[in-house]
C-alpha positions as CSV (number, residue, x, y, z in Angstrom):
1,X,24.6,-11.7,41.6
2,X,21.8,-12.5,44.5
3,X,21.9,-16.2,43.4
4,X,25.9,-16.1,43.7
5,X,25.8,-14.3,47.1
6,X,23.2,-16.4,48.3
7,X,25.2,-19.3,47.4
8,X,28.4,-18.0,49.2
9,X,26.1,-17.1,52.4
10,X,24.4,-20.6,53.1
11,X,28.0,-22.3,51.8
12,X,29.5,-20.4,54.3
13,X,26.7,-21.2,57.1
14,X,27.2,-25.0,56.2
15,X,31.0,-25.3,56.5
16,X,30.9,-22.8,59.5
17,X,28.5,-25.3,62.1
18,X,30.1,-28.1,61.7
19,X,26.8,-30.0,60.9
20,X,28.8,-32.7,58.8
21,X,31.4,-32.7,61.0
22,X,31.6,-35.7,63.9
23,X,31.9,-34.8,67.9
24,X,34.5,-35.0,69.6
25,X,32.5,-34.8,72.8
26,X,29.3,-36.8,73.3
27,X,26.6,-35.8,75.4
28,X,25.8,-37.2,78.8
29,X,22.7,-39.4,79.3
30,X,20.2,-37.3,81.3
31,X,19.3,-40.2,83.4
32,X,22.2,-42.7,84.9
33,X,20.8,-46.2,85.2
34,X,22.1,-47.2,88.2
35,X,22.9,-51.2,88.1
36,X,21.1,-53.1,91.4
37,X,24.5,-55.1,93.1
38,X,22.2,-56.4,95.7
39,X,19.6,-57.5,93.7
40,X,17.3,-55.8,96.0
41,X,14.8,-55.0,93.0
42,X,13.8,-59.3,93.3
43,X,12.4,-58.8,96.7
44,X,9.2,-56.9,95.1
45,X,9.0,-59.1,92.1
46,X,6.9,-61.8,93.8
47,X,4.5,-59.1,94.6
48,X,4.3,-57.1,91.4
49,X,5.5,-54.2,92.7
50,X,8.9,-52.3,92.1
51,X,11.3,-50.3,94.1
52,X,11.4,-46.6,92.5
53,X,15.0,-45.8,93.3
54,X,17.8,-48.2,94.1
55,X,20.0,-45.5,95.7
56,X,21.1,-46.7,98.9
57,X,20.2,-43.3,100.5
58,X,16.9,-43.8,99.0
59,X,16.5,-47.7,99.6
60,X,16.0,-47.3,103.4
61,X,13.3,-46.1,105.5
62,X,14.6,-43.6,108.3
63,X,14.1,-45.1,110.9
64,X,15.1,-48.3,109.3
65,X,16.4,-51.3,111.4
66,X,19.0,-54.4,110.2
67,X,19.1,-57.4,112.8
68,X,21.9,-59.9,112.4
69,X,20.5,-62.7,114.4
70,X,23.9,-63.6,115.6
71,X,25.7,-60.8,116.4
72,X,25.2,-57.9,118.8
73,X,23.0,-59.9,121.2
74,X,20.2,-59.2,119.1
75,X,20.7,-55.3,119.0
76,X,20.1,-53.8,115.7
77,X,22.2,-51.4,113.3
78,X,20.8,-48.2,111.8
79,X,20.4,-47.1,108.2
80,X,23.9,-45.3,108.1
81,X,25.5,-48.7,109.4
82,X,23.7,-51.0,107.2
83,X,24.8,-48.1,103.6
84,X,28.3,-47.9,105.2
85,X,28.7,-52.1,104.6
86,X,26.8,-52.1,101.5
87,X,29.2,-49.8,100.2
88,X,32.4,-51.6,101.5
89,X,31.0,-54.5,100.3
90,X,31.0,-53.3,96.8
91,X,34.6,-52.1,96.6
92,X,35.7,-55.1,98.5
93,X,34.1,-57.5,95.9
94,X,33.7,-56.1,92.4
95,X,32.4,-59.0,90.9
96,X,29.3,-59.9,93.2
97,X,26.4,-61.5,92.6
98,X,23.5,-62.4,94.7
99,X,20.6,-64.3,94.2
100,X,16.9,-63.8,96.3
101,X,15.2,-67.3,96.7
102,X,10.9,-66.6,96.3
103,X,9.4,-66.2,99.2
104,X,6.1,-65.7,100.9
105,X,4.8,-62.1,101.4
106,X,2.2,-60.5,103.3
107,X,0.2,-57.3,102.0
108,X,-0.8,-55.1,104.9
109,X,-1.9,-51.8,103.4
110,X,0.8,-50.1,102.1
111,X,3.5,-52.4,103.7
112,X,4.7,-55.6,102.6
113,X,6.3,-58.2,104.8
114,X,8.8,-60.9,102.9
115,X,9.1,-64.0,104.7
116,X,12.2,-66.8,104.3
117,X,13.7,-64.8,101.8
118,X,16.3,-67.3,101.0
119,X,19.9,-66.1,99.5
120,X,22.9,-67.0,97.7
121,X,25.9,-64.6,97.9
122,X,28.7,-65.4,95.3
123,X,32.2,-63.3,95.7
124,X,32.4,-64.5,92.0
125,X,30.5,-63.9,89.5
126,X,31.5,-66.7,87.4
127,X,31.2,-69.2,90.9
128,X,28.9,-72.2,90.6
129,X,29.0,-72.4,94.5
130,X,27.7,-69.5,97.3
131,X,30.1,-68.3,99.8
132,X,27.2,-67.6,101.4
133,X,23.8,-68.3,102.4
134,X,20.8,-67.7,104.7
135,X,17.7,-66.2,104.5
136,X,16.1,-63.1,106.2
137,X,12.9,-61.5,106.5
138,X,11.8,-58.0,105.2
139,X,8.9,-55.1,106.2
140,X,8.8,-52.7,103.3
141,X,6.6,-49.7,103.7
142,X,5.7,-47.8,101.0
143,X,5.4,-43.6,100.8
144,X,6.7,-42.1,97.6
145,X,7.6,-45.2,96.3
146,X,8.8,-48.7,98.4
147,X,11.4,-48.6,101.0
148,X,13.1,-50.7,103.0
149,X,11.9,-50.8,107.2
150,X,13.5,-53.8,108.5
151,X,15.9,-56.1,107.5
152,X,16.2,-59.1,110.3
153,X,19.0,-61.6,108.8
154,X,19.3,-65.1,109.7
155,X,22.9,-66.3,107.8
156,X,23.4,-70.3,107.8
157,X,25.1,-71.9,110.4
158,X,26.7,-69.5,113.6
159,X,28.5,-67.2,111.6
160,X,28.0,-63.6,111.5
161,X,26.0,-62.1,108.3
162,X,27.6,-61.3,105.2
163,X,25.9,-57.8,105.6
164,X,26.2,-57.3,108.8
165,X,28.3,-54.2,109.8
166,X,32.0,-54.4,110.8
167,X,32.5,-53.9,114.5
């Protein structure tokens, strides 16, 4: 009689959790790997050093500057500025790809300075040819982990940056 309960009780327990049974909800990943659009994570390779977050909140210093060489009469944009194109750039071309060129650096303590950084921005994915290029220089300072101070672009020819904000 024990043996027969005991049966029924873990028979019961078994068919009762669901333990054989598939989900029909999956759980969500604790950590979100966020995919780097800008391919800003290249600008530290050269150095052997890594950005810790790639959130644009996160990417920039606060009291980071972006300098479009020409536009503005050599004014700079602020953090906010430089997130709010990033962003628009991203909805505006959902297949994006850009490519750093190597470029020089400069270790000063706990900042590095990129010089040259040569680019390739292709609207495309898929596109052999940029639709865009220049090169630009960086300062990135590092506290928790690296962040951007200053971005000072220098696109080819006379037209404004491909990052540069919308005025």
């Amino acid at each position: 009689m024990r043996i027969a309960i005991l049966i029924t009780f873990l028979t019961v327990v078994m068919a009762g959790c669901g333990i054989f049974t598939p989900r029909n909800q999956f759980e969500e990943p604790l950590f979100i790997i966020e995919t780097d659009r800008f391919s800003f994570s290249k600008l530290l390779e050269n150095s052997g050093e890594n950005f810790t977050s790639l959130h644009l909140d996160e990417l920039f210093t606060e009291s980071f500057t972006y300098k479009d060489i020409n536009s503005r009469g050599g004014l700079p944009y602020d953090k906010n500025q430089i997130k709010d194109r990033l962003r628009q750039i991203e909805s505006e071309y959902p297949d994006l790809r850009i490519e750093w060129v190597d470029s020089s650096f400069t270790r000063k303590g706990d900042s590095i300075f990129l010089e040259q950084t040569g680019y390739a921005v292709f609207l495309d994915k898929n596109s052999l040819a940029p639709d865009f290029t220049g090169s630009s220089n960086f300062a990135l300072a590092r506290s928790t982990g690296w962040q951007i101070c200053r971005w000072i672009d220098m696109p080819s020819g006379n037209e404004k940056s491909f990052f540069a904000p919308q005025e």
